[in-house]
Every structure is written in structure tokens, then in C-alpha cells.
N, C-alpha and C positions, 0 to 999 in steps of 0.2 A: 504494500500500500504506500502509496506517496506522502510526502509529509507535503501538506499546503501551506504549513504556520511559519515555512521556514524561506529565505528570496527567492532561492530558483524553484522552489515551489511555487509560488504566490507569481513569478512571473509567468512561468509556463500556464497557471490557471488564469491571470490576464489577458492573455495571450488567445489564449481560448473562447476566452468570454468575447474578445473583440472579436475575432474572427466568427464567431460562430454567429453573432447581430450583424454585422456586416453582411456576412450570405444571405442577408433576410431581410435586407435593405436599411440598415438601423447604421446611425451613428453613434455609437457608445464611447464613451474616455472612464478608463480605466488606469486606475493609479496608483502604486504601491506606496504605502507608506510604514515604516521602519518605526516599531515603538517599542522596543528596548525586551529587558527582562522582564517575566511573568512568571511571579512566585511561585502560583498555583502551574502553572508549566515546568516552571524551572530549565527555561528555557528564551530569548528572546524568541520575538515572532517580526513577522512582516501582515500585515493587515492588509487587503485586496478593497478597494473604495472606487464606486463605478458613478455616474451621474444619473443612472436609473433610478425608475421612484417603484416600491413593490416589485421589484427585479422585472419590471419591464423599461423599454428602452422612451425616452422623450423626446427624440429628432430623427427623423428619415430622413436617406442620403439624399442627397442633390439628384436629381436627375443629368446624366451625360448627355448632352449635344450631342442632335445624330447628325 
């Protein structure tokens, strides 16, 4: 199983999240943000923060000039 709580975790699930709205016409921005040790982890983490609201996306791509 992957760790997600850890950078290249939380980028590759990024990465994912963008990609996978993008095929589905969505603009999503996806962010990693880095916040330290976690006790109850004992472990730092990277936290995944996306501009979706209820994990749906709020802007549809551009349309491409034919």
C-alpha cells in the first residue's frame, strides 16, 4: 500500500487528481502543502489541498479554437 501522508506520495496523488478532472474537462489546482511532524503519526506528512468544493471541481477548461 502506498503511503499518501508522505511528498512523493501526496505528489503522485496530485498528480492524479489533476489528471484524472482534466480528462473530464475540469480545471482543478492542486497543491501540496508540507506541515511538519504529527504526534499522533509520529511522523511528518504533506497534506494534498485542491480548489474543489465537496470534491467536485468549480471551473471547466477553456474550450480550444478549432
Amino acid at each position: 500500500m502506498a503511503d499518501l501522508c508522505n511528498r512523493d506520495g501526496a505528489d503522485r496523488l496530485a498528480s492524479k487528481i489533476q489528471d484524472f478532472w482534466r480528462k473530464q474537462g475540469f480545471d482543478v489546482v492542486v497543491e501540496m502543502r508540507d506541515e511538519g511532524f504529527v504526534s499522533t503519526m509520529r511522523s511528518s506528512r504533506t497534506d494534498v489541498r485542491s480548489n474543489m468544493i465537496n470534491g467536485m471541481p468549480t471551473k471547466q477548461l477553456m474550450a480550444e479554437p478549432a
